[in-house]
Backbone as CSV, one residue per row, in Angstrom:
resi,resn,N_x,N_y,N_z,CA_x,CA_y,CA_z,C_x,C_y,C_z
1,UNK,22.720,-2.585,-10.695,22.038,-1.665,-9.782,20.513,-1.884,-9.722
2,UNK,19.669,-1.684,-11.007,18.662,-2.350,-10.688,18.347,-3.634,-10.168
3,UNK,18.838,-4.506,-10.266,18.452,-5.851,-9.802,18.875,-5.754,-8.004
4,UNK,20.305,-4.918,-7.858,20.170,-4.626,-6.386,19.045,-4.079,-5.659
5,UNK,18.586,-3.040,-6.387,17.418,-2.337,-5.890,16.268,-3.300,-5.734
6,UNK,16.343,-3.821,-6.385,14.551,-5.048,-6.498,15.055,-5.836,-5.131
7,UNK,16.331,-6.472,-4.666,16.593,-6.931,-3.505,16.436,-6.756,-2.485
8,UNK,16.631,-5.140,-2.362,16.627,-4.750,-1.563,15.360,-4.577,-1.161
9,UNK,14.725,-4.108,-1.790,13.120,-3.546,-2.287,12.092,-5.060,-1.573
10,UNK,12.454,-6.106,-2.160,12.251,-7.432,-1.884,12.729,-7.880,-0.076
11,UNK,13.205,-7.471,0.059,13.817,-7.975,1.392,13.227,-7.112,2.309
12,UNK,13.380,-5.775,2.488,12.428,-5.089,3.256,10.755,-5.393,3.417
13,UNK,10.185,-5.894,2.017,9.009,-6.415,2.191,8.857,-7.839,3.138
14,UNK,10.072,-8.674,3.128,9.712,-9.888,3.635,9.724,-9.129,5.226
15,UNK,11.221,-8.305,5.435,11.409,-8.035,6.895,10.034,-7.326,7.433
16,UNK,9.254,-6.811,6.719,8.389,-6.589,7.616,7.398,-7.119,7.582
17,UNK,6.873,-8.543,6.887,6.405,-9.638,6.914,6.576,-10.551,7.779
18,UNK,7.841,-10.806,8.442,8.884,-11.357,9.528,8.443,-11.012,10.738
19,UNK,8.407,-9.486,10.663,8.382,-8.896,12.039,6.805,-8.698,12.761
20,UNK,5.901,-8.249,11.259,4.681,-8.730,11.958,4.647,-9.437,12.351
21,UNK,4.519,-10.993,11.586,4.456,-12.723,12.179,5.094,-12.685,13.612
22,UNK,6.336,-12.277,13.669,6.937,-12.499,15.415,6.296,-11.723,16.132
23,UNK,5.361,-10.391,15.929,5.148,-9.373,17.101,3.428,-9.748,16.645
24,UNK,3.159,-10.587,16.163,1.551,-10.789,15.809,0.827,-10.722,16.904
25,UNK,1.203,-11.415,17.937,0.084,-11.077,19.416,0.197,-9.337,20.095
26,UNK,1.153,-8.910,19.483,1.245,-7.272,19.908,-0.008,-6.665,19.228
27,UNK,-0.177,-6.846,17.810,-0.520,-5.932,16.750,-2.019,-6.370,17.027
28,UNK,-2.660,-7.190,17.756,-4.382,-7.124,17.602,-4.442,-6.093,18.327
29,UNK,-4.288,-5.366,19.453,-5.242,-3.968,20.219,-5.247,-2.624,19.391
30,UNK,-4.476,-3.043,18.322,-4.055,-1.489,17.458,-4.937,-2.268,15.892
31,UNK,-5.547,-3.140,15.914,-5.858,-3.319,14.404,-5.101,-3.752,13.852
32,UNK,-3.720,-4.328,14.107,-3.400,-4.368,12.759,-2.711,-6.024,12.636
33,UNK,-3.292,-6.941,13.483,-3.166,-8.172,13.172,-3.260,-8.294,11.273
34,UNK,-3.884,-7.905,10.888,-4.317,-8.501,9.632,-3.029,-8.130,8.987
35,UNK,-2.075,-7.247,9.050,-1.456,-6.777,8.456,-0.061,-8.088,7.996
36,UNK,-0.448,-8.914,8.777,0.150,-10.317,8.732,0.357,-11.165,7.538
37,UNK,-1.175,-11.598,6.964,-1.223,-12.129,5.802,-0.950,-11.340,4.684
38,UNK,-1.595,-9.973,5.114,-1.293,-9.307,3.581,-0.189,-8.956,3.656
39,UNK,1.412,-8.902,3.983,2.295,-8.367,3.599,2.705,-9.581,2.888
40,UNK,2.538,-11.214,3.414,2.922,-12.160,3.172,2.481,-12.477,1.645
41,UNK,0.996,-11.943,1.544,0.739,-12.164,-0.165,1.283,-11.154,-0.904
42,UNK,1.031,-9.722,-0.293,1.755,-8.878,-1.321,3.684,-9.292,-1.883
43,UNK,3.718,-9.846,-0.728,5.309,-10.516,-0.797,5.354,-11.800,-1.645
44,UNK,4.552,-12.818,-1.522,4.286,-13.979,-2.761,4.292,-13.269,-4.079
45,UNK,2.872,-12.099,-4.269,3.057,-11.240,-5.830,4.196,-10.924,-6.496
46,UNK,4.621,-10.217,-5.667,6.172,-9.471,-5.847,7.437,-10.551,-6.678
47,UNK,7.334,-11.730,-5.538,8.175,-12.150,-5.533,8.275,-13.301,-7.005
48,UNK,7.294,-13.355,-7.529,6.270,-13.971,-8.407,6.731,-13.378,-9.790
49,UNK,6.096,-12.298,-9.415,6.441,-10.979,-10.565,8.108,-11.081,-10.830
50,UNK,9.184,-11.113,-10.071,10.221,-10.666,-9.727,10.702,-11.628,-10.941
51,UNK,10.448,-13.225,-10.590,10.963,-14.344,-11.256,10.337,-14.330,-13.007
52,UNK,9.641,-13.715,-12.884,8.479,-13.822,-14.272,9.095,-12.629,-15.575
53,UNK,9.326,-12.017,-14.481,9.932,-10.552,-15.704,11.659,-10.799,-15.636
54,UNK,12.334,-11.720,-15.237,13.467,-12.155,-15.254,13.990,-12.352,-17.389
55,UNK,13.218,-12.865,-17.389,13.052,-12.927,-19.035,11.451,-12.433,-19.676
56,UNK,11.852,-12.450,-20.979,11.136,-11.179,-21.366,9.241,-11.954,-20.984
57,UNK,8.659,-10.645,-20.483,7.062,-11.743,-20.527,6.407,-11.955,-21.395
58,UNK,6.033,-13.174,-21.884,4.961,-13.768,-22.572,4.107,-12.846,-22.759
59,UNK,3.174,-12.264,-21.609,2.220,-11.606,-21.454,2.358,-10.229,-20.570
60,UNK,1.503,-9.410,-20.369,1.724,-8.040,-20.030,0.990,-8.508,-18.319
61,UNK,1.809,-7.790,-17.418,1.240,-8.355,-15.893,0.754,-6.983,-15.435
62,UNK,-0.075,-6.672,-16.361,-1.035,-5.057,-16.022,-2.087,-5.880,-15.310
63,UNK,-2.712,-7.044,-15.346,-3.796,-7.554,-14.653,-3.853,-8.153,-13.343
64,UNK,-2.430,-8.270,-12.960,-1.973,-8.564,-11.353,-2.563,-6.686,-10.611
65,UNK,-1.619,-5.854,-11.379,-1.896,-4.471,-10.621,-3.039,-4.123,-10.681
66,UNK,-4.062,-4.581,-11.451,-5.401,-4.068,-11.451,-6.026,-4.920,-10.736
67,UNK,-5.569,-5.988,-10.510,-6.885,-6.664,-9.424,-6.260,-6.399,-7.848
68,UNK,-4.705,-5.954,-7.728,-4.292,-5.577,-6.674,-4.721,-4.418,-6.133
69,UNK,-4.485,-3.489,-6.820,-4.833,-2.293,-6.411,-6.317,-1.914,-5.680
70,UNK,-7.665,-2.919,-6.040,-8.689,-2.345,-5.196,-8.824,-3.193,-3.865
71,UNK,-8.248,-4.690,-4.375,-8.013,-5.141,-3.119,-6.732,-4.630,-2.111
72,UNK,-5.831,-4.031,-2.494,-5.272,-3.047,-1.346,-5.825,-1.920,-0.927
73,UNK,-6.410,-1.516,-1.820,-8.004,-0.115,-1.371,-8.544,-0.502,-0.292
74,UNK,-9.180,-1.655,-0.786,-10.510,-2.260,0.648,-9.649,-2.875,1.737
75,UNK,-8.050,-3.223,1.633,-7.546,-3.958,2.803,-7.317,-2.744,3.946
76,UNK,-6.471,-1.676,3.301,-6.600,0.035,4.242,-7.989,0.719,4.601
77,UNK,-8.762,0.264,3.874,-10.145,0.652,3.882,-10.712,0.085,5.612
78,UNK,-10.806,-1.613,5.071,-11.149,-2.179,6.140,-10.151,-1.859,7.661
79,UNK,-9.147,-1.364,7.262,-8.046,-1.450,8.700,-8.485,-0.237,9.040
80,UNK,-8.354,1.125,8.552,-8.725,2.509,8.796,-10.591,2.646,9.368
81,UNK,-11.670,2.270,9.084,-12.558,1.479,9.177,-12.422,1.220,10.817
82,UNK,-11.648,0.558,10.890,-11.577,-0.354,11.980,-11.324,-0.281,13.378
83,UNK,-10.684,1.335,13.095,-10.245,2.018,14.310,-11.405,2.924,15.230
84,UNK,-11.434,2.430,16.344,-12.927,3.491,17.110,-12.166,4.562,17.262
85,UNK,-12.419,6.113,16.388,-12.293,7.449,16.835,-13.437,7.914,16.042
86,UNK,-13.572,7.592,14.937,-15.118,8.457,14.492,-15.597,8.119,13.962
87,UNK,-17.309,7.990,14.090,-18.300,6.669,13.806,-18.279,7.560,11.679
88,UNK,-18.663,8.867,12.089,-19.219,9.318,10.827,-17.665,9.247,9.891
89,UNK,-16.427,9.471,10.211,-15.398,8.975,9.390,-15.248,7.448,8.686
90,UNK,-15.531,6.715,9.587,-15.802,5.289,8.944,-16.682,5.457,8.159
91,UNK,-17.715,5.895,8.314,-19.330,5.526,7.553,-18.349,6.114,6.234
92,UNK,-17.614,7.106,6.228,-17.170,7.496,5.239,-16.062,6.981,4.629
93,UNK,-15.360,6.242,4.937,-14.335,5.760,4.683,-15.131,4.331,3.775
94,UNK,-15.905,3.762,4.109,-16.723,2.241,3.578,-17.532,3.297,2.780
95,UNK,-17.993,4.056,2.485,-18.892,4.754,1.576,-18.094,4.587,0.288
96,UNK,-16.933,5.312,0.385,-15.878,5.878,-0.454,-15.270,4.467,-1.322
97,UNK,-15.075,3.599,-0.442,-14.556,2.198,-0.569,-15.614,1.886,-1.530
98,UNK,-16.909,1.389,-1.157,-17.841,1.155,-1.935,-18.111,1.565,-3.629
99,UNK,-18.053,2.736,-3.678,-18.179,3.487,-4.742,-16.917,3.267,-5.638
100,UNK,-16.018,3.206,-4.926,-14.861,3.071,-5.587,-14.544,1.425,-6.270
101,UNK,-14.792,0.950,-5.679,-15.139,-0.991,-5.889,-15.968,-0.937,-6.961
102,UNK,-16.836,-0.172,-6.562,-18.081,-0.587,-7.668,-17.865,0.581,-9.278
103,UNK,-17.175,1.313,-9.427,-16.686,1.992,-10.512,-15.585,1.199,-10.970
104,UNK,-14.487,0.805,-9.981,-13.478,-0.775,-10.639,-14.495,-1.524,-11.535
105,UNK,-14.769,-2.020,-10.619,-16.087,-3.096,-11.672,-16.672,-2.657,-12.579
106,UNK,-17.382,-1.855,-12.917,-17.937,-1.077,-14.382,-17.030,-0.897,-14.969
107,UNK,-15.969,-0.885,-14.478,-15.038,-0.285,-15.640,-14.175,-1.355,-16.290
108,UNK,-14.094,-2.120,-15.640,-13.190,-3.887,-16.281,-14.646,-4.365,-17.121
109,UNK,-15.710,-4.258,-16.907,-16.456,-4.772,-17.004,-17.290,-4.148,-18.623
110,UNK,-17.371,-3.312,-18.586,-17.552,-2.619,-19.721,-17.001,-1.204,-20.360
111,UNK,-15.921,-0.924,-20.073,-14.814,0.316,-20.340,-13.517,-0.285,-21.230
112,UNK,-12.739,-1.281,-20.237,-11.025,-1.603,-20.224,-11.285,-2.872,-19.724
113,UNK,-10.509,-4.111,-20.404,-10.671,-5.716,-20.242,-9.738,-5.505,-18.680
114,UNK,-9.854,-6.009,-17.977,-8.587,-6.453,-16.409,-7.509,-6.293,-17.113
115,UNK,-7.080,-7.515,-18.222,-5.825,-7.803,-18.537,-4.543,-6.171,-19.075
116,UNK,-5.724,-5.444,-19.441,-5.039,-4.123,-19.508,-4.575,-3.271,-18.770
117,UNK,-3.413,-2.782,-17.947,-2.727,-2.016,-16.876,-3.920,-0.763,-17.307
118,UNK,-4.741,-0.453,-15.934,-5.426,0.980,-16.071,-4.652,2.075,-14.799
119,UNK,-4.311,2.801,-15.590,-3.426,3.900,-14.330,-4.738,4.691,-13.938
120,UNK,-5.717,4.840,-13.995,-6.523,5.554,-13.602,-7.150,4.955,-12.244
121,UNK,-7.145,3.074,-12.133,-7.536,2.903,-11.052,-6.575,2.752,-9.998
122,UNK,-5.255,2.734,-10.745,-4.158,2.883,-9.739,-4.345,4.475,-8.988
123,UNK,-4.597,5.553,-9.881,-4.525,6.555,-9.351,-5.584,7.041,-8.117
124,UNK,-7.003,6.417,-8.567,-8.039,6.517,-7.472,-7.608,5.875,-6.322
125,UNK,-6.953,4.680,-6.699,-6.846,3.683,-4.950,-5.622,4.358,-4.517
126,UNK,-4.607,5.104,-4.793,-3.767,5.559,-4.065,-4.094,7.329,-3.676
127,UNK,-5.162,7.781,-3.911,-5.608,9.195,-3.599,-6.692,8.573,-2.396
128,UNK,-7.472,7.217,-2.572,-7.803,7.027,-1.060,-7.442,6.590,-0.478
129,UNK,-6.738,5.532,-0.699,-5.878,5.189,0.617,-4.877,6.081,1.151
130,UNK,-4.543,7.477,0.654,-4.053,9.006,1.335,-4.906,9.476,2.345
131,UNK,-6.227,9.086,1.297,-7.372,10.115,2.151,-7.473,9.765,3.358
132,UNK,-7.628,8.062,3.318,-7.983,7.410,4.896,-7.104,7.498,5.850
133,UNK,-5.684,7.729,5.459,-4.413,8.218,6.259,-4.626,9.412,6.764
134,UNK,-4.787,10.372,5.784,-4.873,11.822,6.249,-6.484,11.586,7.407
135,UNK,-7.498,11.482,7.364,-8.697,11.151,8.202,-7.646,10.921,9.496
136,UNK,-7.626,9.492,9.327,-6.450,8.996,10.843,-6.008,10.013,11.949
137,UNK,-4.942,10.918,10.732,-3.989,11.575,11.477,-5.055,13.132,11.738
138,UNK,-6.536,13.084,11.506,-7.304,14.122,11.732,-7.683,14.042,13.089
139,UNK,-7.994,12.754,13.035,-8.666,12.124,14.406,-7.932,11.826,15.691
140,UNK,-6.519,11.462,15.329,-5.374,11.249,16.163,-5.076,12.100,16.821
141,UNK,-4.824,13.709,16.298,-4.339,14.893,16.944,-5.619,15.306,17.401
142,UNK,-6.640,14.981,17.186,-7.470,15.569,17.892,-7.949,15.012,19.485
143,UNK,-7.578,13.757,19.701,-7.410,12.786,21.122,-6.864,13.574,22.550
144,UNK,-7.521,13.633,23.161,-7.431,14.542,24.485,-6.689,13.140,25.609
145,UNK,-6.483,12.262,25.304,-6.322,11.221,26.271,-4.345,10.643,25.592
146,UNK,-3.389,10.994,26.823,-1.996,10.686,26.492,-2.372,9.077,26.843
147,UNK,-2.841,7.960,26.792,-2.947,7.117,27.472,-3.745,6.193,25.640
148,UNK,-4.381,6.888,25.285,-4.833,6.999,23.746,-3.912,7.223,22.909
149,UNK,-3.587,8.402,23.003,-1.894,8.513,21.805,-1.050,7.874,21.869
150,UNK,-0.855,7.240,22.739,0.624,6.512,23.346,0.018,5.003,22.632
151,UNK,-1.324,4.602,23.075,-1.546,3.506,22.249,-1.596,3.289,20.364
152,UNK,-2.702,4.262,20.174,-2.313,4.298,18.681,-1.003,4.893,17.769
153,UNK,0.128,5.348,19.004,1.284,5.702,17.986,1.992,4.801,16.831
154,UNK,1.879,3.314,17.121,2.408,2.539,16.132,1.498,3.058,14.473
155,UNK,0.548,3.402,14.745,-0.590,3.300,13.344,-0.008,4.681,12.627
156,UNK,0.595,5.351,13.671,1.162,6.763,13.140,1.972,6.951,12.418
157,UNK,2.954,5.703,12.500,3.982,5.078,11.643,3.721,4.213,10.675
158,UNK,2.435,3.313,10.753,1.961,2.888,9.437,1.356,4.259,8.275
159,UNK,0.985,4.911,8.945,-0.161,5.620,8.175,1.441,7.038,7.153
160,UNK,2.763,6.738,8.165,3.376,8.249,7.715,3.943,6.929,5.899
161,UNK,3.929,5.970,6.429,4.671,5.270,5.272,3.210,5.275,4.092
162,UNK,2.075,5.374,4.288,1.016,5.240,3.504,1.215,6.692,2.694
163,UNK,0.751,7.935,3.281,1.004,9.320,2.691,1.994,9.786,2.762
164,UNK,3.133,9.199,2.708,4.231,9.381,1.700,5.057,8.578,0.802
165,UNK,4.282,7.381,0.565,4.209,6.133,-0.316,3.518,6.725,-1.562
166,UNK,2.086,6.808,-1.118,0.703,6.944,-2.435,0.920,8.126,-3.222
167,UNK,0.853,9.329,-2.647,0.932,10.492,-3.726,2.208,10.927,-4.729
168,UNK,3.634,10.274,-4.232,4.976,10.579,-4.822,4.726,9.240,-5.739
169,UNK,4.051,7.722,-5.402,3.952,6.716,-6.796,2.649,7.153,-7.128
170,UNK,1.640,7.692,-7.144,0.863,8.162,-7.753,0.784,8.845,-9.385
171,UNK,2.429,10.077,-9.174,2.781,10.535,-10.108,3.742,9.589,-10.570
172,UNK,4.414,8.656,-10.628,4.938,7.781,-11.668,3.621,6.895,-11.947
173,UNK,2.363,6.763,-11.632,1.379,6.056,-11.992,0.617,6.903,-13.546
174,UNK,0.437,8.417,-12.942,-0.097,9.691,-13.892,0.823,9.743,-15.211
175,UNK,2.092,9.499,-15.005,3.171,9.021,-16.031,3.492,7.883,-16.408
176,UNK,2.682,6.662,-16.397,3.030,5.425,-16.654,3.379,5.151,-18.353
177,UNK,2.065,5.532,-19.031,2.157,5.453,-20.175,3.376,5.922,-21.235
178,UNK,3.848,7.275,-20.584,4.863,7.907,-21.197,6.219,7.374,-20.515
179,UNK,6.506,7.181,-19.264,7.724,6.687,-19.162,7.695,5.177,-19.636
180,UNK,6.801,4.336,-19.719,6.862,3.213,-20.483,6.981,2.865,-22.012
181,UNK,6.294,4.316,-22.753,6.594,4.274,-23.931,8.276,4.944,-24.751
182,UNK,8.723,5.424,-23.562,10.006,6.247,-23.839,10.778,5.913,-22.927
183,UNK,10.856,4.215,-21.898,11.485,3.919,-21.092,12.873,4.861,-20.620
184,UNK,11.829,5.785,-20.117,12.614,6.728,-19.530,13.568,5.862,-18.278
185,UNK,14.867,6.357,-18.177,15.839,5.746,-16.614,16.225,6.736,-16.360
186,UNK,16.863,6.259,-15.168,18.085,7.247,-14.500,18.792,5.946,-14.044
187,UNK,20.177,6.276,-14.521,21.470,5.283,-14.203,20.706,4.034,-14.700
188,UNK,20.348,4.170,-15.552,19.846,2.607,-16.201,19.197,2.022,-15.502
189,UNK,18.258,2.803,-14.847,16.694,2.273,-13.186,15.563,3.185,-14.720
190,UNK,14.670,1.881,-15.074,13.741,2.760,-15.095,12.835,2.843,-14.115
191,UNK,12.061,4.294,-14.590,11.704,4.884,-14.210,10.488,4.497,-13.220
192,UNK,9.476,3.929,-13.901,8.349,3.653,-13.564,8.413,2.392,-12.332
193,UNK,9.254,1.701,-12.573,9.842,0.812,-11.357,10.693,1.483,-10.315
194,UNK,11.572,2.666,-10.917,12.487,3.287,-9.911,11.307,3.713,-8.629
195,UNK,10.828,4.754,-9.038,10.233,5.104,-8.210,9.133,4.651,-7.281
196,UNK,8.620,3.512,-7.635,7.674,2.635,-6.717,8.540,2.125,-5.342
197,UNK,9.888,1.176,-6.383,10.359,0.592,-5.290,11.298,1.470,-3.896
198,UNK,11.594,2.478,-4.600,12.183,3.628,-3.558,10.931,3.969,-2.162
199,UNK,10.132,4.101,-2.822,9.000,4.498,-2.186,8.721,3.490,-0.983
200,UNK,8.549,1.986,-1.881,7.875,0.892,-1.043,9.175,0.421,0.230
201,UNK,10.309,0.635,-0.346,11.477,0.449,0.799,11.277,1.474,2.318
202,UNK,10.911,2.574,1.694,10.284,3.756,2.699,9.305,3.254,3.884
203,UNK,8.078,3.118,3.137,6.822,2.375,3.500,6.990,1.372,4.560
204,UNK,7.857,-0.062,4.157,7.866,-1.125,4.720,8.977,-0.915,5.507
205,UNK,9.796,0.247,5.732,10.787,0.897,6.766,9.791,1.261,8.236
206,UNK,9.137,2.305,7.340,7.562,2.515,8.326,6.931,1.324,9.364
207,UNK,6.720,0.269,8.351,6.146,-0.787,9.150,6.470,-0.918,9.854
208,UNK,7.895,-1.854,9.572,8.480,-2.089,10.527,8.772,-1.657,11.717
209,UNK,8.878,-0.210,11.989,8.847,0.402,13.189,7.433,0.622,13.586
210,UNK,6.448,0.764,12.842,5.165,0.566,13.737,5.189,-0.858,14.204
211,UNK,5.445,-2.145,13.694,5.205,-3.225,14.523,6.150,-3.128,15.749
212,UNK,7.492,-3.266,15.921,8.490,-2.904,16.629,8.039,-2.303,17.748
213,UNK,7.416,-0.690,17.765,6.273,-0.263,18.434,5.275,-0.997,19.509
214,UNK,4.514,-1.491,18.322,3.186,-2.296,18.961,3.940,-3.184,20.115
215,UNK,5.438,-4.331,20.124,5.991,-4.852,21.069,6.050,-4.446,22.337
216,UNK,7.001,-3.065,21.852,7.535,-2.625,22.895,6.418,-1.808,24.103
217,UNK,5.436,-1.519,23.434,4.377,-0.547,24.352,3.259,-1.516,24.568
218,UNK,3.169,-3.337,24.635,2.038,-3.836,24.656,1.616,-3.702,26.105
């Protein structure tokens, strides 16, 4: 069952890796061309990881998630950012980004070595990349133009898989330490993996119908 789940989990990431690449000339008027390469690397990581923890690891791969995590910060950063609805939301959105980059760095730097899994910066980059979702969907409902909504609806579907991705793995992030030290499961899934990949199947469900979207309404 677990190893089904990682398949599955795995395959939804490529399919919506797939589907960007084929609908890629759709997805530039909505921003989200970029969303191209990065599913494709987050899908190399994964898939990386997948083969590596097959037998037991050599080494602890807490330093993949810590250098991932701010570069998926600044990749939503830069996409959310990117959208013209509000000049002073961006300024805030790259403010936030900033500060947040630059506390990563102090903190690998003289706090916690990289190579050490820190749930604390997992927890910051997934409370903003909520935040910049929730902003979105501030700015979205507030659009007086059906001609506007109708265009950015695909992002509506990226952004529902973002805030309800980040805050439900957030709390298996707030619990890392303890379900890892008491490899807590259910049906022999632990825990700390159960719940990411449930999540990320969600997420990249999302995508997929926002790219799908972007096609059909170009």
């Amino acid at each position: 069952m677990p190893m089904l789940l990682h398949i599955v989990y795995l395959s939804c990431l490529l399919a919506s890796a797939v589907v960007a690449l084929l609908y890629r000339k759709s997805l530039k008027s909505r921003q989200l061309s970029f969303f191209v390469p990065f599913l494709f690397l987050v899908f190399t990581q994964e898939i990386t990881l997948f083969f590596y923890n097959l037998n037991p690891p050599i080494r602890s791969t807490g330093i993949v998630y810590n250098i991932y995590t701010p570069l998926c910060t600044l990749f939503f950063s830069l996409f959310y950012s990117s959208i013209p609805f509000n000049a002073a939301v961006r300024t805030l959105i790259r403010i936030l980004t900033i500060i947040f980059l630059a506390a990563t760095l102090f903190t690998y730097c003289f706090i916690q070595p990289v190579y050490i899994y820190n749930n604390y910066i997992s927890l910051a980059g997934g409370f903003l990349t909520t935040l910049f979702g929730i902003l979105f969907l501030f700015n979205y409902f507030k659009l007086d133009n059906n001609k506007e909504e109708k265009k950015w609806l695909p992002v509506i579907w990226i952004t529902i898989g973002v805030i309800a991705f980040y805050p439900v793995v957030n709390i298996s992030f707030a619990l890392h330490k303890y379900l890892l030290t008491y490899q807590a499961t259910i049906f022999g899934m632990k825990l700390y993996r159960l719940i990411p990949q449930l999540m990320s199947i969600f997420m990249y469900s999302c995508f997929i119908r926002a790219f799908y979207l972007c096609k059909r309404k170009e």
